[in-house]
C-alpha atoms as one frame of an Amber mdcrd trajectory, in Angstrom:
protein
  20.895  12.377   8.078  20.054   9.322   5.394  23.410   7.750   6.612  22.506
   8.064  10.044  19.552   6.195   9.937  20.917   3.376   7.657  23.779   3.679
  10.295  20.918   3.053  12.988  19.139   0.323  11.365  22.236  -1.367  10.473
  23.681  -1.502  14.245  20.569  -2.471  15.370  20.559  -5.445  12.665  24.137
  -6.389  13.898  23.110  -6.594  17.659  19.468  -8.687  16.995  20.093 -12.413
  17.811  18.481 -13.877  14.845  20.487 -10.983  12.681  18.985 -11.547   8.958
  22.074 -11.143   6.690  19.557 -10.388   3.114  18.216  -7.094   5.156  22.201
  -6.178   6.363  23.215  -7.493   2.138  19.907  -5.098   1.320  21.008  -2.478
   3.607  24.532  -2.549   1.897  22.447  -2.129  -1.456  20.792   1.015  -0.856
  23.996   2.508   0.639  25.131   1.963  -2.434  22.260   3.168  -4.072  22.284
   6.692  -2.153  26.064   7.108  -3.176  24.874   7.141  -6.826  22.732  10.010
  -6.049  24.378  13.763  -6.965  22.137  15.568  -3.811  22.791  18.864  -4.886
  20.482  18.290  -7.881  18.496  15.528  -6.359  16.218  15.499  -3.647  15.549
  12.321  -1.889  11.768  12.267  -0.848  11.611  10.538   2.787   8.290  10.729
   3.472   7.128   8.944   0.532   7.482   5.108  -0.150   6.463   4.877  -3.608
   9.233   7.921  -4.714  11.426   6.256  -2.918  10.881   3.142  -4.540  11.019
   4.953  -7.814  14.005   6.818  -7.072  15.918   3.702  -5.998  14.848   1.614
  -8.844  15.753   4.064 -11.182  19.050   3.955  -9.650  19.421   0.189  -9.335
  18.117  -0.110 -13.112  15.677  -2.671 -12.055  13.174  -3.665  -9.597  14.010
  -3.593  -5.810  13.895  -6.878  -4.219  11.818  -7.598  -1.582  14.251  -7.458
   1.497  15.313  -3.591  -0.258  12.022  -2.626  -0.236  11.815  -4.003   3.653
  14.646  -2.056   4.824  13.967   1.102   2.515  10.693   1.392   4.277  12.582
   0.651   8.115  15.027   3.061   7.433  12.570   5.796   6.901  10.169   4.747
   9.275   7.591   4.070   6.234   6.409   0.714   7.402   2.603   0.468   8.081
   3.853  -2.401  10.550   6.575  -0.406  12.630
C-alpha cells in the first residue's frame, strides 16, 4: 500500500507540466528509505507526520531535506495544504 501511493504521487509528478525533478529525486529518496525498513518488526506510522519524520531520519542518518519532507507529507496525504 506505501508503494502504491509513492507509485501515485510519482505518476502524477511525471504527467504535471512544470514536473519538479527535487520532489521525483525526493520521491526516489524515500523509496529508498522504505526499502531499508524490515516491516515485519517495524511499523510505519501513516497517520503521523512527525513519526514519520522520525522514522525516516533515523533511516537516512540525518535530517530530511525540505523537498523529502514535501513529498513524505503528499504521499500520505499529511499536508495541512492538500
Amino acid at each position: 500500500m506505501i508503494f502504491q501511493r509513492i507509485f501515485i504521487t510519482e505518476q502524477r509528478l511525471k504527467q504535471e507540466q512544470d514536473t519538479n525533478k527535487q520532489k521525483l529525486q525526493a520521491l526516489d529518496n524515500i523509496k529508498g528509505y522504505l526499502n531499508q525498513i524490515d516491516h515485519s518488526f517495524e511499523i510505519v506510522p501513516m497517520g503521523d507526520l512527525s513519526r514519520l519524520n522520525s522514522l525516516f531520519e533515523d533511516l537516512k542518518e540525518a535530517e530530511l531535506s525540505e523537498d523529502e519532507e514535501l513529498m513524505l507529507g503528499e504521499v500520505f496525504d499529511l499536508n495541512q495544504n492538500n
